[in-house]
C-alpha positions in Angstrom: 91.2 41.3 -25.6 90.6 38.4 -27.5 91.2 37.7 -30.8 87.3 36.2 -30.4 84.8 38.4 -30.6 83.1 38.4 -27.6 79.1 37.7 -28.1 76.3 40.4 -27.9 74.4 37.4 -27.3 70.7 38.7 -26.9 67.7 35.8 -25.7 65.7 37.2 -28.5 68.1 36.1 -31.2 68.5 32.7 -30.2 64.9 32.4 -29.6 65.2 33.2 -33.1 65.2 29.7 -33.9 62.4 27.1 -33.8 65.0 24.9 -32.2 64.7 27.0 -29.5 61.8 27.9 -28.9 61.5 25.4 -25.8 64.8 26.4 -24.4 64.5 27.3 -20.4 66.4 27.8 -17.4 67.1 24.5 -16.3 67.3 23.5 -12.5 70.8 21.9 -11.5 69.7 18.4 -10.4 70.7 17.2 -7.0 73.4 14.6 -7.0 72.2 11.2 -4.5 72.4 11.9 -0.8 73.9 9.0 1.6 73.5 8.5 5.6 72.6 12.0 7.5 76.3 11.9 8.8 78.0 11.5 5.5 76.9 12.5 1.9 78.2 9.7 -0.4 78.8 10.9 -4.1 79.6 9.4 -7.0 81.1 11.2 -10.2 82.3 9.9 -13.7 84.1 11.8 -15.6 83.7 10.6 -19.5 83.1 11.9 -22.9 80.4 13.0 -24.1 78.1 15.8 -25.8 76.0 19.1 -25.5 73.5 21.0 -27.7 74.2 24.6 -27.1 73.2 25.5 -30.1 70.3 24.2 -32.8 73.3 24.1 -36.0 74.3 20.9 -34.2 76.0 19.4 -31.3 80.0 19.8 -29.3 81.9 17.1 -28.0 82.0 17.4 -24.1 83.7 15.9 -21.1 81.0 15.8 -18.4 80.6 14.9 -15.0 77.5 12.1 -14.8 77.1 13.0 -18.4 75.8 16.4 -17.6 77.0 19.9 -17.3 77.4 21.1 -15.3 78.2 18.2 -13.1 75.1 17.2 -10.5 74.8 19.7 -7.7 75.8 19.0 -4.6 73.9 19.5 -1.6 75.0 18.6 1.9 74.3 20.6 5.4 77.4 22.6 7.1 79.0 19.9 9.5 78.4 16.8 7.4 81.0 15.1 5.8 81.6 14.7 2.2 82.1 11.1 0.5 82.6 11.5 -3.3 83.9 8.0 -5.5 85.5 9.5 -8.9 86.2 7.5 -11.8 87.8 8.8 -14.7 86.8 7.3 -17.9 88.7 10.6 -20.1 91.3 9.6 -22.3 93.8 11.3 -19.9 94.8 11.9 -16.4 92.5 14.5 -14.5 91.6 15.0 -10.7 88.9 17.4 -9.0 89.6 20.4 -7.1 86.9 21.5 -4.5 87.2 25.3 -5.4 87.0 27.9 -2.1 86.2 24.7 0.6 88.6 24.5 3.3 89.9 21.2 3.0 93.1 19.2 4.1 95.7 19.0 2.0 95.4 15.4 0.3 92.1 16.2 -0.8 92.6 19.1 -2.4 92.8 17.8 -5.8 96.2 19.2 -7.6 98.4 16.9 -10.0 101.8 15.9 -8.5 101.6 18.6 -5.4 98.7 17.3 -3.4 98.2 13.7 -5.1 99.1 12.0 -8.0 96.8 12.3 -11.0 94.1 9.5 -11.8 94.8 8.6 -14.9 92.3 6.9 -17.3 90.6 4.0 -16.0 91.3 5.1 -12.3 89.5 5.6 -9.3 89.9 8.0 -6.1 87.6 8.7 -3.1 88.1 12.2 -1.6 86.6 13.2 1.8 86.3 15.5 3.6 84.9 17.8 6.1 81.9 20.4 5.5 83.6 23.0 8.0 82.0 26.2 6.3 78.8 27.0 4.9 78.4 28.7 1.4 78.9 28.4 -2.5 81.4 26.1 -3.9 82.3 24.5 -7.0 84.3 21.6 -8.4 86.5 21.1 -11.4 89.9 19.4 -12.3 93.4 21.1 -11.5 95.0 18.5 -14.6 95.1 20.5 -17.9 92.1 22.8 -16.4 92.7 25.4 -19.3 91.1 22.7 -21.4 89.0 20.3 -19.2 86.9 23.1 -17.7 86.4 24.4 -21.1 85.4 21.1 -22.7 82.4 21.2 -19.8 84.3 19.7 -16.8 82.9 21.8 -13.8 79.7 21.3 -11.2 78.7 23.1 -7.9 78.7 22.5 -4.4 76.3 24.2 -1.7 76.7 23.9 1.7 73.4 25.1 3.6 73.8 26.7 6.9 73.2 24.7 9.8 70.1 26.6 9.9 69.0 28.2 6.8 68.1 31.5 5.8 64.7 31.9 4.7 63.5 32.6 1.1 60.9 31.4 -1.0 63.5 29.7 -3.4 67.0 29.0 -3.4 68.4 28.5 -6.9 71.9 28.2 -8.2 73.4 29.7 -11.8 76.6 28.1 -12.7 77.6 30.9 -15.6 79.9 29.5 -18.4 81.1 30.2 -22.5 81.6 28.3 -24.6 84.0 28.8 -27.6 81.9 27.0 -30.4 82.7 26.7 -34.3 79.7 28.1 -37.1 78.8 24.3 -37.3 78.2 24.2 -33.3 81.5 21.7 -32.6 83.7 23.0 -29.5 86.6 24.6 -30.9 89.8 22.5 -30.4 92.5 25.4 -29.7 92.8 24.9 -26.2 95.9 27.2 -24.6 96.8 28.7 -27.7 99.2 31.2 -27.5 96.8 34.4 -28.1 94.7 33.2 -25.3 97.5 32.9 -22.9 99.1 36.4 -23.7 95.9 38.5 -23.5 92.8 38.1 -21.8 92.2 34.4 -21.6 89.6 31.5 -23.7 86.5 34.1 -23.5 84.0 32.1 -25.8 81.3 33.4 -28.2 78.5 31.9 -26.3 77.4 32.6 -22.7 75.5 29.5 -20.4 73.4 29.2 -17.3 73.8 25.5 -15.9 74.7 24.4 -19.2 72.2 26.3 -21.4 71.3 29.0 -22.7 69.0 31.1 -20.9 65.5 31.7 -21.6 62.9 33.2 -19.0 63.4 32.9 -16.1 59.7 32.9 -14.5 59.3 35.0 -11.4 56.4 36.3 -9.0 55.9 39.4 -7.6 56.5 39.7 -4.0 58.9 36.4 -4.4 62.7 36.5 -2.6 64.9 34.7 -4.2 68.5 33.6 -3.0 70.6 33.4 -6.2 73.8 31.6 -5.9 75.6 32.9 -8.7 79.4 30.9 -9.6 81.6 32.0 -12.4 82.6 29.0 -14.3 84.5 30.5 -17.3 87.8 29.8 -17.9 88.4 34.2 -18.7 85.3 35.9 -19.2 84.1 38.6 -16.0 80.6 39.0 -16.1 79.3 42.5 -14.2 75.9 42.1 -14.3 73.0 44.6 -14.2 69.3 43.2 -12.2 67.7 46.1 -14.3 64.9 47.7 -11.8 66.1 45.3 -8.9 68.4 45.7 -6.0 70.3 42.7 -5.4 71.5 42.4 -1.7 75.1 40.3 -1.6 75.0 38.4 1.4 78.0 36.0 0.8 81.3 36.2 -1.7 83.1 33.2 -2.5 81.2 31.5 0.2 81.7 33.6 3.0 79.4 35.9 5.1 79.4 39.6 4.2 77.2 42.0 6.0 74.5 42.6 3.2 75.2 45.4 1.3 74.1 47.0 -2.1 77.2 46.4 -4.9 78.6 49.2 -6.1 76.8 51.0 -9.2 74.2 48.2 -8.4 76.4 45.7 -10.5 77.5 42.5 -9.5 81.1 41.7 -10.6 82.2 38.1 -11.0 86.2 37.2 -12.0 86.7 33.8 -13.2 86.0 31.0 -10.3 84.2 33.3 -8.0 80.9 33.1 -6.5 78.3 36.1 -5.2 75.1 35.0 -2.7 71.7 37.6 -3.9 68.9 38.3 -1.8 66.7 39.3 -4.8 63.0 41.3 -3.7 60.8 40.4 -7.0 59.6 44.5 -7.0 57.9 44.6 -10.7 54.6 44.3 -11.9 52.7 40.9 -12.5 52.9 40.1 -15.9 55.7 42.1 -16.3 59.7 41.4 -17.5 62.8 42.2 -16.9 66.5 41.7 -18.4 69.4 40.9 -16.6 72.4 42.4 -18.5 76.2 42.3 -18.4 77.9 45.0 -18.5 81.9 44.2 -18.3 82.9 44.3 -21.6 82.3 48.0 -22.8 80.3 48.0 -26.1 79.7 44.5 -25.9 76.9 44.4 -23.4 74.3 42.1 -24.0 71.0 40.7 -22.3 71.9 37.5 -20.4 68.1 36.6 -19.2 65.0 38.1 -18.8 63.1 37.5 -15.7 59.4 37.1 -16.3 56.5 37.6 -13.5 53.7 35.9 -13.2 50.2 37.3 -13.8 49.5 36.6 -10.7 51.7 37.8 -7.3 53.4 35.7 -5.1 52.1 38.7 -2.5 51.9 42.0 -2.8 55.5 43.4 -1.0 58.7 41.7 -0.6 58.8 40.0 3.0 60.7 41.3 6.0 62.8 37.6 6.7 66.0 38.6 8.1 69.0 39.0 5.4 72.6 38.2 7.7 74.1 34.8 7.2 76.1 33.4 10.3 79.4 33.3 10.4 81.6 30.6 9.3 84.6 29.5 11.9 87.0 31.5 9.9 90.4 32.6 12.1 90.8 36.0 12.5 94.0 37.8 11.3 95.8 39.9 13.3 97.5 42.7 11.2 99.4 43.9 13.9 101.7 40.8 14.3 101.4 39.7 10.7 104.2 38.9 8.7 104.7 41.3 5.2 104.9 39.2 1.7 105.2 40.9 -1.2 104.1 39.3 -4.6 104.6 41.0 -8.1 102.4 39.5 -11.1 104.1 40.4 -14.4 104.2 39.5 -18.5 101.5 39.2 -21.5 101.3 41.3 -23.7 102.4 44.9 -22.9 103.7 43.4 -20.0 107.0 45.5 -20.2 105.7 48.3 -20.9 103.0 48.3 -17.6 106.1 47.3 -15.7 108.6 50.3 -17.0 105.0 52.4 -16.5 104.8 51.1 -12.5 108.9 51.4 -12.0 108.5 55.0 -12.9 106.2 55.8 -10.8 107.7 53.7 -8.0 110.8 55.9 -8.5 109.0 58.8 -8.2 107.9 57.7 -4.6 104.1 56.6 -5.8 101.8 54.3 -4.0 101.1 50.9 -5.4 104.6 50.6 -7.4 106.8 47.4 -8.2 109.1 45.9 -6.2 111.9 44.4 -7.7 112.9 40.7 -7.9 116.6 39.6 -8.6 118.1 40.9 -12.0 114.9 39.8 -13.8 113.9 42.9 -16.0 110.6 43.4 -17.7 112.6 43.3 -20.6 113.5 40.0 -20.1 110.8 38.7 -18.9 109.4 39.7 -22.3 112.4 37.8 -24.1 111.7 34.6 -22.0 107.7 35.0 -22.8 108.1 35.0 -26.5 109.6 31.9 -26.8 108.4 30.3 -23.5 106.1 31.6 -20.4 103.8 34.4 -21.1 103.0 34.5 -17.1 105.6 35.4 -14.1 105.3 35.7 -10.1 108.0 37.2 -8.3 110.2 36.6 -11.7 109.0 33.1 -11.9 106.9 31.2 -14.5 105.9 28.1 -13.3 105.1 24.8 -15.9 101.8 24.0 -15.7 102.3 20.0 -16.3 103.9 19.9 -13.0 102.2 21.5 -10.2 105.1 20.3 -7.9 107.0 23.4 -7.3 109.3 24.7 -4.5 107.4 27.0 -2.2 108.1 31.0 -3.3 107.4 31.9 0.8 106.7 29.2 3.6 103.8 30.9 6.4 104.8 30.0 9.9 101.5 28.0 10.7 99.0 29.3 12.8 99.8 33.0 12.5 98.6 35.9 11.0 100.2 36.7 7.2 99.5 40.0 4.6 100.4 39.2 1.2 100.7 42.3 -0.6 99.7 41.8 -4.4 100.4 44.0 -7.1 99.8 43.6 -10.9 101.9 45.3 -13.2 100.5 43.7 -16.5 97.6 45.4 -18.8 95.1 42.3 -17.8 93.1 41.1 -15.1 94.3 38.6 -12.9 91.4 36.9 -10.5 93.6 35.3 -8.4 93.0 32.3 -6.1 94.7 30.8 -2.9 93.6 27.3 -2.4 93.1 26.5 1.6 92.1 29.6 3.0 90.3 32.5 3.0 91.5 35.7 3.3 90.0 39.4 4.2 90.4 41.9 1.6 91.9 44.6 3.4 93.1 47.0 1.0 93.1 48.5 -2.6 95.6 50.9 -4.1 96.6 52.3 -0.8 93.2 52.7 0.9 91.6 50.3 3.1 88.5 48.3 1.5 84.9 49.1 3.2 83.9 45.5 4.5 87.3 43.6 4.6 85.5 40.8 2.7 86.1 37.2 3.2 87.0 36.1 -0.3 89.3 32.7 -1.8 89.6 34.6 -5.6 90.0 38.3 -5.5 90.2 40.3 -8.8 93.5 42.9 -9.7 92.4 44.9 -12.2 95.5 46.2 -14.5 98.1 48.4 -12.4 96.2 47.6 -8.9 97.7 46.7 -5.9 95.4 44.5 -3.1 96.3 43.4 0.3 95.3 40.4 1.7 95.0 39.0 5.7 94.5 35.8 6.8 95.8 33.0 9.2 97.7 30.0 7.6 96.0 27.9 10.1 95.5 25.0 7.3 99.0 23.2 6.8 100.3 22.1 3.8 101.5 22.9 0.4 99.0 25.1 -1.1 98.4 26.9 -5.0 98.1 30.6 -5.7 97.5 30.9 -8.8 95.5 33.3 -11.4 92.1 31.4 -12.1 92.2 32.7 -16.3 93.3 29.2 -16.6 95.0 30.2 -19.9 97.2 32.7 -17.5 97.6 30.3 -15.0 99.1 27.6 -17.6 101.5 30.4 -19.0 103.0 30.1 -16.0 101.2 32.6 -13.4 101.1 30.2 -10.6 103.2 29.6 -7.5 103.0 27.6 -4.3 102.3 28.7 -0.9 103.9 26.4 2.1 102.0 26.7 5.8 104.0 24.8 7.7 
């Protein structure tokens, strides 16, 4: 854990304050629209500042001077036109997290482009091949950009939408702020990197902290929920609802209830609701997380209406259609194996998992040249916390040599397995992959997914076709992790 408390943020408390008595869930605004053939955006990345709190306000970096940064709204098979200028006081570029996009516009310093630097310009463009929830932040320096406010979503509607009475998007965030309100300044220290990540002592929705959220009875919602922190998970409770997830990280599931009825959101990932609005008019509701054992707290109350939208929940259809996602074949795929070690009682997880590996049990540690836990733990007090197959990679230069090159257009398992005492969300950029497996046993709806979550000691196997050429990150998306060096490149050529 953190050496930062994590909050046990309540609405009450901060409603506490005559300050905030006004304070409300906010609506993302959409950004301009162009032509019907091609969106046409324009961001600025600059300087700036938020209120998060009445005891005064933090220095930002925003997107259009807001945070998040405008929404983004365009209709599956449109194109996507967006001018950014960067007005920070150092290099940056935007990655367009979980969309399937070629190479150059994939937004990663000295690997996919060089980084604008301040007083630059770049237009990206691309494609809007799949339909789903996105988001956009920079890959430069991302353990303190996104932190200092730097992030904004993108939606992509289906060609033909689903129907709901409202469509609404919470970007969740933290913030790490000082007693006087200010943004605390220690980006990447070395606390953060070795243990669980930045986790901040103040919890957003689109940039605020949450009120009520007003509801009506008989209303269905589609919440597009997107994880935004640079550590914190969020498992959140809809206390007497049952969400339906109809899409992870974008992609079409078949609608299912989540396990324990909590929805579970690593760092960078995204879960699509169908919400029914079941309580009483003039009732309310809170929506808790639950991840952080004897830390939960009330994130939001939802608040009906005296009077009912109608008196049952409607009977709309709940399946998305697919996106034009390739297949894998396991049969003919090729085998990978990828070993995520180091942090703090990193060597003693990975003497744990060699044990057991000796002794012939599932999920165990391959080994990787003559680099020992032990050493690895040497190297990471002095230098990287973070290693991938024995390999720490330095986050000011993205450019690395590829640790596995996918023959392009074929099918590919990567078999993951994390043998530190932290959780790794980890993200492949280009693709999505199925979820096929956990710990040995085959998952019950092979997801789609771009950022799946290794809990400490699991092993997950992924599918998918490296039908998307280039070179491409993998990387765990605690950005403090990922700048200790837990990042690697992935070459489909």
């Amino acid at each position: 854990m953190s050496m930062y408390t994590v909050p046990t943020l309540t609405r009450r408390a901060f409603l506490a304050s005559a300050a905030a008595t006004t304070a409300a869930m906010l609506p993302l605004a959409p950004a301009l629209r162009g032509t019907a053939a091609t969106r046409e955006i324009a961001l600025r990345a600059a300087p700036g500042s938020v209120r998060l709190v009445p005891s005064g306000e933090a220095a930002a970096w925003l997107y259009n001077g807001t945070v998040p940064g405008p929404e983004i709204r365009l209709r599956q098979g449109e194109r996507l036109r967006v001018a950014v200028d960067n007005e920070l006081p150092e290099e940056t570029t935007i990655h367009w997290h979980g969309v399937r996009v070629p190479n150059a516009m994939d937004g990663v310093p000295h690997l996919t482009q060089k980084p604008l630097a301040s007083g630059e310009s770049f237009v990206y463009e691309f494609e809007a091949v799949d339909a789903g929830t996105f988001w956009y932040h920079p890959h430069q320096r991302s353990f303190e950009q996104v932190a200092r406010g730097l992030y904004g979503p993108l939606i992509i509607e289906e060609r033909e939408p689903v129907r709901v009475d409202r469509d609404v998007t919470w970007m969740l965030g933290d913030w790490r702020l000082t007693k006087s309100g200010a943004l605390s300044d220690d980006f990447g220290n070395r606390h953060d990197i070795q243990h669980s990540g930045r986790v901040g002592n103040v919890v957003t929705i689109n940039g605020r902290i949450p009120g009520d959220f007003a509801v009506g009875k008989g209303e269905r919602i589609r919440l597009r929920l997107i994880n935004a922190a640079n550590a914190r998970i969020f498992s959140l409770d809809f206390v007497g609802h049952e969400p339906v997830v109809i899409a992870l990280d974008g992609q079409p599931v078949t609608p299912l209830v989540p396990d324990n009825g909590l929805v579970v959101l690593g760092p960078a990932m995204r879960v699509d609701l169908f919400i029914d609005m079941n309580g009483n008019a003039g009732s309310r509701t809170t929506v808790a997380d639950r991840f952080y054992k004897g830390l939960e707290f009330g994130l939001v109350d939802l608040v009906y209406d005296a009077t009912p939208l109608r008196d049952h929940a409607p009977d709309w259809p709940l399946a998305l259609p697919a996106n034009p996602v390739a297949e894998p074949d396991l049969r003919t795929a090729s085998r990978n194996e990828v070993v995520f070690n180091g942090g703090m009682m990193g060597e003693m997880v990975a003497q744990e998992m060699g044990e057991r590996m000796s002794r012939g049990a599932t999920g165990g540690m391959m080994g990787h040249g003559n680099m020992t836990a032990g050493g690895m733990m040497q190297m990471a007090s002095a230098g990287p916390a973070w290693f991938i197959n024995g390999v720490a990679a330095d986050e000011a230069s993205h450019a690395m040599k590829p640790i596995v090159t996918l023959a392009k257009d074929r099918s590919h398992i990567i078999a993951m397995t994390n043998a530190t005492a932290w959780h790794h969300p980890i993200h492949l950029h280009g693709h999505s992959f199925r979820v096929i497996s956990r710990n040995g046993q085959p998952t019950r709806h092979r997801e789609w997914q771009d950022t799946v979550l290794l809990s400490p000691r699991e092993k997950v196997e992924i599918a998918f076709v490296a039908d998307n050429p280039g070179d491409w990150m993998f990387h765990c998306h605690i950005l403090e992790h990922q700048a200790g060096g837990m990042m690697a490149v992935f070459r489909a050529a």
